[in-house]
C-alpha positions, 0 to 999 in steps of 0.5 A: 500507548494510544488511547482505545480511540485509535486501537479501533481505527482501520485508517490509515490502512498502514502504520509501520511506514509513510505510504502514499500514491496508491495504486491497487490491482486486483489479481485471482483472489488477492489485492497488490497494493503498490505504493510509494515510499516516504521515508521516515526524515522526510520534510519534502518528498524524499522518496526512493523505493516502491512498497507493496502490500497484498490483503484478501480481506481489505482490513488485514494488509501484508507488508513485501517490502520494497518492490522496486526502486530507482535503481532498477533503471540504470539510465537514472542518475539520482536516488530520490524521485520515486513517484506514484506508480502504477501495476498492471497484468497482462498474458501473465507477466507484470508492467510496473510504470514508474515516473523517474525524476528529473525530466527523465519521463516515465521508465516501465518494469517488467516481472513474472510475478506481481511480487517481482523481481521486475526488471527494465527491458528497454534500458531508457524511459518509455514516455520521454515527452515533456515536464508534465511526464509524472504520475502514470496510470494504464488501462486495457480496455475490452478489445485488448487496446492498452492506454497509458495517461499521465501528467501534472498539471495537463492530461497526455495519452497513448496507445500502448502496443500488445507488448505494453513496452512500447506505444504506436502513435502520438502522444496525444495532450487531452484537450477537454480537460486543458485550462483555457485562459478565460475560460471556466474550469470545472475539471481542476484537473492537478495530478495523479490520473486513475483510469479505469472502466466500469459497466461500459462506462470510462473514468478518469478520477484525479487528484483536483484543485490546489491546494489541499487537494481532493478527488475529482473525477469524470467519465466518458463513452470512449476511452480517448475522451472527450471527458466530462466533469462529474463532480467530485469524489472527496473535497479537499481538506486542511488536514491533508495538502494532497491526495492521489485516487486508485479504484478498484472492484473487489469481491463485488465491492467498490473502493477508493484509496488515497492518503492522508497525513494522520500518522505524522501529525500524531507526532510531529507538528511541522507538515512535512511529506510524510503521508499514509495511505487510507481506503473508503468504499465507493458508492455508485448511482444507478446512471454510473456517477459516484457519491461523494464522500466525506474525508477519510474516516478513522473506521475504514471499510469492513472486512471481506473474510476471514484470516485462517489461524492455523495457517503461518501468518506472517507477523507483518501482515496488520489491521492496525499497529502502535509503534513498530517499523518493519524491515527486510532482515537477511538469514545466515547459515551459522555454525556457532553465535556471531559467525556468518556463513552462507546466506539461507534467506532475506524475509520481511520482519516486524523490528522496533518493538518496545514496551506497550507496542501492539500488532491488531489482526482482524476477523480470525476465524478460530472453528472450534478453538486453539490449544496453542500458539507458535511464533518465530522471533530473534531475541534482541533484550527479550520480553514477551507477547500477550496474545489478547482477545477483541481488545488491545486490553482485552483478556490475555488467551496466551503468554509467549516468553522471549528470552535473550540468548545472548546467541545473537539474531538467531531465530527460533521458535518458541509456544505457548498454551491458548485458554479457551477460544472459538468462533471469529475474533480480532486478536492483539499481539502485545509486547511487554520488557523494556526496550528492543525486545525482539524481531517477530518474523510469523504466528500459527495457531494449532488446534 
């Protein structure tokens, strides 16, 4: 078990997978997190699937699963290559632009929901312009005029049609931020773009100077540019080779995401591309410039509500975590152990659960008390759940036992009684047996 030290810590917001090139969007009252996906063997970047994530309070993030992947495009003829992402709303329907590896440009997915399912509606890459075609991001400005901007190592721009699937014009390479040979080059402009619009002014924040990388970023009146340096958002440092920015408002906050390399260097001493996403609050001067901020900090940011306990909560939805993975698990009708008949649902599940492994859900609101707690859980060897008050050695408010059946991954749902609790608490689920105890799919409180 990790020492209280990183029991506390809140960055990297994810700890159950590698997560890097975050692209935030505030939708009603909830943040989609999308996020690339290194996967666990990774040494270079080995990337196949696109992940999101959903918070309401900033600290305690539910894992979806996989969004989409290369394989949503059928005219892409390779399995690794899915690169920093990037979701955005308009007239209720999602466009999720993805760079496809090989050259083949930029594709764009379209769905109904910020959840998916998404799907290509033009069979064929949406930018096909030159090797530069990586890393897009897209902003609507206030007269309904779309702009999608990409590119490594120079800056391209066009303006999208209403129907965010096709653009009119040229592409247009940015020349103010261009490296001119001889000349002085404030920018560093490297990567990862994020444009956006705040108080009548326009931002381009990216990934700056080579390497490690750091966040850079200018601003401009228009949202063509021309873009002038402002200086820099966090420095580079030894500890993280690269970084990627996504910026957004929410609930009256400011934030900045991007990724450091914490979780694999906790276990692994060669560098490999197996990054985790983190988040810091964005603070902004009066003239609209941003402070700059020290490297990502091990506390993260505050939480924004509450979580309500006597709703189902889903078991992946985690402040901070030690040892688990999650995974997409898919439901059978049985009509006794073993035999598989129709299939009733996939769901997203916390797995690898051993010995010593906890899940920490911040900020729960419990009024006036608990008299007892539910959760769903499919016995593998069995073990059992202690459900610990404000600390992961904090006091034991309730003992869930999880026998093995023998019956299988048969999901049941099994109780407990709940000691004296009220007020707002963080709460650590526990896991105490040997070895593969359990998959845990959710949790509810019952007054």
């Amino acid at each position: 078990m990790m020492d209280f030290f990183w029991c506390t810590a809140q960055n990297p917001i994810i700890q159950t997978k590698f997560t890097a090139d975050p692209a935030p969007m505030v939708y009603h009252d909830t943040v989609f997190l999308y996020t690339s996906h290194d996967e666990d063997d990774a040494f270079g970047f080995k990337m196949k699937d696109w992940l999101l994530y959903t918070s309401t309070d900033m600290v305690n993030w539910t894992d979806h699963g996989t969004v989409a992947s290369l394989q949503n495009f059928k005219w892409v003829n390779t399995d690794n290559g899915a690169w920093a992402p990037q979701c955005i709303e308009r007239n209720g329907k999602f466009y999720l632009y993805c760079p496809v590896p090989n050259g083949l440009g930029i594709g764009v997915l379209v769905g109904d929901s910020p959840y998916g399912p998404f799907k290509d509606p033009i069979g064929k890459p949406l930018i096909k312009n030159s090797s530069d075609d990586i890393d897009p991001t897209v902003m609507i400005d206030d007269d309904g005029q779309a702009y999608l901007y990409w590119g490594n190592p120079n800056l391209y721009y066009v303006k999208l049609n209403e129907d965010m699937i096709s653009y009119s014009g040229e592409v247009v390479k940015d020349s103010s931020m261009a490296k001119i040979k001889g000349k002085p080059d404030p920018y560093h402009y490297q990567e990862g773009p994020w444009a956006y619009k705040r108080n009548g002014h326009y931002y381009m924040a990216y990934a700056s100077t080579c390497c490690p990388e750091g966040i850079g970023y200018a601003m401009s009146d228009s949202p063509k540019g021309p873009w002038v340096y402002k200086g820099m958002i966090m420095d580079g440092d030894k500890r993280s080779s690269g970084n990627h920015p996504g910026i957004i408002d929410f609930k009256g906050q400011p934030y900045v995401f991007g990724f450091n390399y914490e979780i694999m260097k906790r276990t692994f001493s060669k560098h490999s591309e197996r990054r985790s996403v983190c988040i810091e609050k964005l603070i902004y001067n009066a003239d609209g410039t941003i402070q700059k901020l020290p490297f990502w900090s091990t506390a993260g940011v505050p939480q924004v509500g509450t979580l309500d306990p006597y709703k189902k909560v889903e078991a992946e939805t985690i402040a901070n975590s030690e040892g688990m993975k999650t995974m997409q698990q898919t439901e059978w009708e049985r009509d006794q152990p073993y035999n598989r008949g129709k299939k009733i649902a996939d769901r997203i599940v916390v797995s690898s659960i051993n010995n010593g492994d906890y899940i920490k859900v911040k900020g729960i609101d419990f009024s006036t008390g608990a008299t007892s707690v539910q959760a769903s859980v499919a016995a593998i060897y069995g073990g059992k759940i202690e459900v610990r008050k404000d600390k992961v050695d904090g006091p034991v408010i309730a003992t869930i036992v999880v026998n093995a059946s023998g019956e299988g991954d048969i999901w049941k749902t099994v109780s407990a009684r709940v000691t004296a609790i009220k007020g707002i608490h963080d709460v650590y689920f526990v896991f105490k047996g040997n070895k593969d105890l359990f998959y845990f799919d959710w949790w509810q409180f019952n007054k």
